[in-house]
DSSP file (Angstrom, degrees, kcal/mol; ACC not computed):
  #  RESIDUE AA STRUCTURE BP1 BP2  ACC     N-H-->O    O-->H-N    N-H-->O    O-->H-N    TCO  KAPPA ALPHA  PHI   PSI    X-CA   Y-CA   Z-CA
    1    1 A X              0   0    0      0, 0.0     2,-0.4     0, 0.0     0, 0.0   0.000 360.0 360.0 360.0 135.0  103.2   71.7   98.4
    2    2 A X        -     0   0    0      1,-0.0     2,-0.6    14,-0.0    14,-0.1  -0.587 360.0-124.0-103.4 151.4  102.3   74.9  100.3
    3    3 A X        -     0   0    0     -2,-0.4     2,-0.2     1,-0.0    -1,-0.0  -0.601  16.4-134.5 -71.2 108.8   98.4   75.5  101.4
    4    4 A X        -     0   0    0     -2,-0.6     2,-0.1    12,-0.0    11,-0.1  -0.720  28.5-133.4 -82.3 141.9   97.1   78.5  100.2
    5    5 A X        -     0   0    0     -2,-0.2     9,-1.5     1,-0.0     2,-0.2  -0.247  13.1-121.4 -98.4 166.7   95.2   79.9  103.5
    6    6 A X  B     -A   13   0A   0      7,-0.3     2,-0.5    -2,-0.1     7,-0.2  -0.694  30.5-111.8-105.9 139.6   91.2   81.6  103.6
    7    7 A X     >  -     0   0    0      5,-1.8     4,-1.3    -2,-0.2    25,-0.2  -0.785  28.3-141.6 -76.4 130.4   90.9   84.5  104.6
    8    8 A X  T  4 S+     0   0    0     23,-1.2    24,-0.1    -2,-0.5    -1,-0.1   0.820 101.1  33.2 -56.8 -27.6   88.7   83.9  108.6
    9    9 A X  T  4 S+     0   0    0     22,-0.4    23,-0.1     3,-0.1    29,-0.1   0.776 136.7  19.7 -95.6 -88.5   86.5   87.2  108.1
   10   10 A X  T  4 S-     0   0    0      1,-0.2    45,-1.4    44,-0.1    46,-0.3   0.176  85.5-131.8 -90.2  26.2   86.0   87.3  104.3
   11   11 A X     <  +     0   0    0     -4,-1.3    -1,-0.2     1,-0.3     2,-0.1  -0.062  57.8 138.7 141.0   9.6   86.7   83.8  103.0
   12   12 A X        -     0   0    0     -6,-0.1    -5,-1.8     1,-0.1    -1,-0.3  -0.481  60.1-103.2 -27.0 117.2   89.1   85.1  100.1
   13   13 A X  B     -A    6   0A   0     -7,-0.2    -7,-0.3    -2,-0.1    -1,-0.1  -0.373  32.5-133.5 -36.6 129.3   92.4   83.1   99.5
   14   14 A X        -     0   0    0     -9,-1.5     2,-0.4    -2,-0.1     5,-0.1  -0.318  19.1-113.1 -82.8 170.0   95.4   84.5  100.8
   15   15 A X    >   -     0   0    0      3,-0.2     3,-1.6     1,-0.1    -1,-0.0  -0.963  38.3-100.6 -98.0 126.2   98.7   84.8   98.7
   16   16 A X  T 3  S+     0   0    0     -2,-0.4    -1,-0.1     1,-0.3   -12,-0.0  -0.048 112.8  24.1 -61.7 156.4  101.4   82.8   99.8
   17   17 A X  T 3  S+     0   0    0      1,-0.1     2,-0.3    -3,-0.0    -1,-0.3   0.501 110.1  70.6  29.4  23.3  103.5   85.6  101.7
   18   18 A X    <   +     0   0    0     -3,-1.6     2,-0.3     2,-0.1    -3,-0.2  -0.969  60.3  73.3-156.2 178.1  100.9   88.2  102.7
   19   19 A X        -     0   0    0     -2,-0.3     2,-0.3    14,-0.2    14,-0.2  -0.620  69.6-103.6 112.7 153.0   98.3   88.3  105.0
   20   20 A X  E     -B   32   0B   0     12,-1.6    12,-0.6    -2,-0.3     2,-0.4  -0.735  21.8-142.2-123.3 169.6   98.4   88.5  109.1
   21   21 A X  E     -B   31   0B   0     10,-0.3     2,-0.3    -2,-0.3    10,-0.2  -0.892  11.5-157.4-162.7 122.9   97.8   85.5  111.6
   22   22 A X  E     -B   30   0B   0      8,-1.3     8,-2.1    -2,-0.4     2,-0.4  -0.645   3.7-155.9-105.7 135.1   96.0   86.3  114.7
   23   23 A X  E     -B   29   0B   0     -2,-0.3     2,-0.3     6,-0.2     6,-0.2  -0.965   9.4-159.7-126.1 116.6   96.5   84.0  117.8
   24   24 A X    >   -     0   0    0      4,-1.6     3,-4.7    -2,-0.4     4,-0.2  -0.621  32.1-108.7-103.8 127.1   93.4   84.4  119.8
   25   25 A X  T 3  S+     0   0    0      1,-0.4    -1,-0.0    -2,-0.3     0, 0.0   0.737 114.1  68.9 -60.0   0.8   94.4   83.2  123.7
   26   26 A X  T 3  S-     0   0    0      2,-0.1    -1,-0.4     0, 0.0     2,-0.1  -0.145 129.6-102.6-104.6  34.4   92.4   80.1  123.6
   27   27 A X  S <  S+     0   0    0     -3,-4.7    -2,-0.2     1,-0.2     0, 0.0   0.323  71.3 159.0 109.6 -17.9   94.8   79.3  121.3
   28   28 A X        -     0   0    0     -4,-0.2    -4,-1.6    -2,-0.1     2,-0.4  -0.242  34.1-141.0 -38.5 136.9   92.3   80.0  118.1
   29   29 A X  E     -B   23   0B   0     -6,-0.2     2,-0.5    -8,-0.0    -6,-0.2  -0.980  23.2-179.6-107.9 121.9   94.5   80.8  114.7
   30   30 A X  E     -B   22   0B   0     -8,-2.1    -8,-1.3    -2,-0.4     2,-0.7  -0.919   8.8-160.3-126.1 129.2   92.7   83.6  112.8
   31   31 A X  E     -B   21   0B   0     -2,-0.5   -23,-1.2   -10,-0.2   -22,-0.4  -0.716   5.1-161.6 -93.2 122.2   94.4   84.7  109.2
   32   32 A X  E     -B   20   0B   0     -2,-0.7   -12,-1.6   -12,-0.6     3,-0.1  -0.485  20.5-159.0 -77.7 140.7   93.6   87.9  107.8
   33   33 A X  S    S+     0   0    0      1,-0.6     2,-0.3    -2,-0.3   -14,-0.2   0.676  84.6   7.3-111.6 -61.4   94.1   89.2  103.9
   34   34 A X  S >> S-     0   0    0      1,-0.1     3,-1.0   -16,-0.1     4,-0.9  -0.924  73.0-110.2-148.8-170.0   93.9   92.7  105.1
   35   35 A X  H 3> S+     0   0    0     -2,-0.3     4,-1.9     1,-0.3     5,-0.2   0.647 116.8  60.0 -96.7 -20.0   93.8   94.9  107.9
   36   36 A X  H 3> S+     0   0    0      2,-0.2     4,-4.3     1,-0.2     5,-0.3   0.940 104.8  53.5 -33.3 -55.4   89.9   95.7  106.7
   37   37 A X  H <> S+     0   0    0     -3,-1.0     4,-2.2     1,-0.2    -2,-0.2   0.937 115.6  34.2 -54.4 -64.2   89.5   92.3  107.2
   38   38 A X  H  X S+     0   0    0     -4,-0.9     4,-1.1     2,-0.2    -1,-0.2   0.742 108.9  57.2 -39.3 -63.9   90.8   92.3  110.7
   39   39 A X  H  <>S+     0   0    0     -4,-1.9     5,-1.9     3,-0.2     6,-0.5   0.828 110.4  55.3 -65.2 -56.5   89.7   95.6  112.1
   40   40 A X  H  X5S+     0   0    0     -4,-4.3     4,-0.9     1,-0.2     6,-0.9   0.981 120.0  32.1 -59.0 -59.0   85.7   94.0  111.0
   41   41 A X  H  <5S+     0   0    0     -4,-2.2    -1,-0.2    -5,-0.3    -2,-0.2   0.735 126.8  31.6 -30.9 -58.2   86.3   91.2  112.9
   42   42 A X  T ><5S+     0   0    0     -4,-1.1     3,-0.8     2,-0.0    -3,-0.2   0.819 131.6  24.2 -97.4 -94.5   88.7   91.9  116.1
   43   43 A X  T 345S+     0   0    0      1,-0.3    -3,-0.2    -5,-0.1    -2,-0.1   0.543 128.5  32.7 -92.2  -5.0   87.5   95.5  116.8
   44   44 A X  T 3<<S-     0   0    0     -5,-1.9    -1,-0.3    -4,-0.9    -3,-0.2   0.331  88.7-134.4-123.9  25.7   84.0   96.1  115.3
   45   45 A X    <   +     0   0    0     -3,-0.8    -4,-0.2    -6,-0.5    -5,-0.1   0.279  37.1 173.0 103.8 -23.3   82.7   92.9  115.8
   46   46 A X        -     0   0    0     -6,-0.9     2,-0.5     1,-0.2    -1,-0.2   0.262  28.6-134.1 -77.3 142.5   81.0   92.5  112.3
   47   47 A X     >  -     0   0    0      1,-0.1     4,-1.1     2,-0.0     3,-0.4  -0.568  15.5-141.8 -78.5 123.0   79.3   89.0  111.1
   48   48 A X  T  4 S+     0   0    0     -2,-0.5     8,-0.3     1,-0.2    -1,-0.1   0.536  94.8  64.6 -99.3  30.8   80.5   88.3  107.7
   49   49 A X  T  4 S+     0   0    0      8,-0.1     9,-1.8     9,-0.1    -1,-0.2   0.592 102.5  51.1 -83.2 -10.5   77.2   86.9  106.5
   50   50 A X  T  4 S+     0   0    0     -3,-0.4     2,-0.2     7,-0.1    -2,-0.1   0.743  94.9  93.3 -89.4 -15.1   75.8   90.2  107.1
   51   51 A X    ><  -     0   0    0     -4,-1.1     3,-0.7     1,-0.2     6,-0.1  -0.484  65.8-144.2 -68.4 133.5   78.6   91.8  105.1
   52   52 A X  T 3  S+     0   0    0      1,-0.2     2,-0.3    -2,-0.2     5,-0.2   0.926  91.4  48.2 -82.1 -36.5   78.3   92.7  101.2
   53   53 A X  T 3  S+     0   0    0      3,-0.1     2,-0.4     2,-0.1    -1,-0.2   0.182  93.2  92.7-106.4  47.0   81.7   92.0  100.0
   54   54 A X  S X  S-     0   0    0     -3,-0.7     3,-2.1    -2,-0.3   -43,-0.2  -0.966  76.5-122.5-117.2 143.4   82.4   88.8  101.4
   55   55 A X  T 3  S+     0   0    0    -45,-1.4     4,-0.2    -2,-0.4   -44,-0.1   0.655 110.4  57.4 -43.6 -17.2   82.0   85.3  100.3
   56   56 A X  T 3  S+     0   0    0     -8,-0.3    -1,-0.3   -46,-0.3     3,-0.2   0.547  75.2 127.3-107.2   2.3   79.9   84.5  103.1
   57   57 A X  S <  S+     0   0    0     -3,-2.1     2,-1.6     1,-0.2    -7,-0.1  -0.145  84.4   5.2 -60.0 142.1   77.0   87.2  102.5
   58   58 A X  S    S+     0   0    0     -9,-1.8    -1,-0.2     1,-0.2    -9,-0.1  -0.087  96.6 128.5  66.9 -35.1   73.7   85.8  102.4
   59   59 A X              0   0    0     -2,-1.6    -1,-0.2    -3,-0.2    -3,-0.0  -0.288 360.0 360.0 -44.3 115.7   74.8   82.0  103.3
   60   60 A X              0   0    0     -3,-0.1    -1,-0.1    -2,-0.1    -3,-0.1   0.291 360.0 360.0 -34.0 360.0   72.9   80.2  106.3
């Protein structure tokens, strides 16, 4: 049976073929649903509890 992946930033299920995978050099795997997703994360940094349209808004 194949795993359907979480998106790391906004905690959305990926679709089996789509999606990115990130290899961080400590060796971290981070998967991505899209390049939004990615770009909040990697280049401007963003928490995604603080973010509206993510699963993880408002959660401790």
């Amino acid at each position: 049976m194949v795993k359907v992946k979480k998106c790391s930033f906004c905690g959305y299920d990926i679709p089996i073929g789509k999606g990115h995978m990130f290899i961080k050099k400590d060796g971290t795997i981070l998967n991505f649903c899209t390049p939004k997703c990615r770009k909040a994360m990697l280049v401007a940094k963003k928490n995604p509890r603080k973010t509206r349209w993510t699963v993880y808004y408002g959660k401790q």
